[in-house]
N, C-alpha and C positions, 0 to 999 in steps of 0.2 A: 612718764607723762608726755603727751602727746604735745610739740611746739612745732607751730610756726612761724619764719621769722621772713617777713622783708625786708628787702634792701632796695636799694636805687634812686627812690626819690631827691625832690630836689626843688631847686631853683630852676629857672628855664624859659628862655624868653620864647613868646609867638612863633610858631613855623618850626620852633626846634624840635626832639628828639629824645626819648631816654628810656630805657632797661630797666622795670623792675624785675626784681627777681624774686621767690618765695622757695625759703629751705626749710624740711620736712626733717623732724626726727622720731622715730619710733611709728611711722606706720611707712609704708608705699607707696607712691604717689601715683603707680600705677592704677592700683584696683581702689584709687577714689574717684569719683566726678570731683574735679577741681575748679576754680573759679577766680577771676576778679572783682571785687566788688570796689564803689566807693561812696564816699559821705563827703559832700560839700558841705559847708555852713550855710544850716536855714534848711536843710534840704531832709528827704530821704534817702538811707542807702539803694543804690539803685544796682544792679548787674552790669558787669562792664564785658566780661566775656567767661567764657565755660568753655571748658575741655573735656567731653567724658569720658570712659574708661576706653573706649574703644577710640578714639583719637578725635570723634568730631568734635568742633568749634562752633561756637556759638555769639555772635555779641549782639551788646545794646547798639540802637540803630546810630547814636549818636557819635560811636565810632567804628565803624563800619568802614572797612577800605582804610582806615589810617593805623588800626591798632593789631596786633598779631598775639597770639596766646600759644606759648607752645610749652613741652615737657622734656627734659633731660631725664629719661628712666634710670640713665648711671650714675647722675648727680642727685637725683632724687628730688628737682630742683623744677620750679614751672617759673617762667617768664613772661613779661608781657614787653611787648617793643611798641613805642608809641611814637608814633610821628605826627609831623602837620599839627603841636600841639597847640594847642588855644586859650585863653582865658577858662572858656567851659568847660574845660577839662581841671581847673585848679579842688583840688578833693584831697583826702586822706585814701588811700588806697587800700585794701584787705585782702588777702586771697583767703581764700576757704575751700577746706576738705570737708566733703561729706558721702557717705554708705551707710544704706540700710539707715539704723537711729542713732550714728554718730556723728557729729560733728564739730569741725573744730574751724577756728578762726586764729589768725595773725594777730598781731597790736595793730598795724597799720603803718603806713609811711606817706608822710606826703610829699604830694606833689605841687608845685606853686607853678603858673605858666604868667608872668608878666615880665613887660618891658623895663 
């Protein structure tokens, strides 16, 4: 069965900084389009950033120059590094794999950004 799992959230005040991580078992994380996603309260899940198969990146405009999405191909492992974090940023975080008609989602982890 196909899991993934995140790690890194947290607590975090204003201005700080923090590493999620998403580990994959039983597929590649290569030959998927990968993804961050998250869910605020009250809100829609919105796109936070994408990596596709071929390495382009992608994000939502809202973080844009503070957030980074990358992949460890030998860890099988995709990341997101967030800086400059903010209130707006406080969500549940999801990464998601998806090819061709599968797809798969994390539980989530969140993320809290207050003083």
């Amino acid at each position: 069965q196909v899991q993934l799992e995140e790690s890194g959230g947290g607590l975090v005040q204003p201005g700080g900084s923090l590493r999620l991580s998403c580990a994959a078992s039983r597929i590649i994380f290569s030959t998927y389009r990968m993804g961050w996603y998250r869910q605020a309260p009250g809100k829609q899940r919105e796109m936070v950033a994408v990596i596709t198969i071929s390495g382009s990146t992608n994000y939502g405009d809202s973080v844009k120059g503070r957030f980074t999405i990358s992949r460890d191909k030998d860890k099988n492992t995709m990341y997101l590094q967030m800086n400059s974090l903010n209130s707006d940023d406080t969500a549940v975080y999801y990464c998601r794999a998806i090819r061709f008609n599968s797809e798969y989602w994390g539980q989530g982890t969140q993320v809290t950004v207050s003083s």
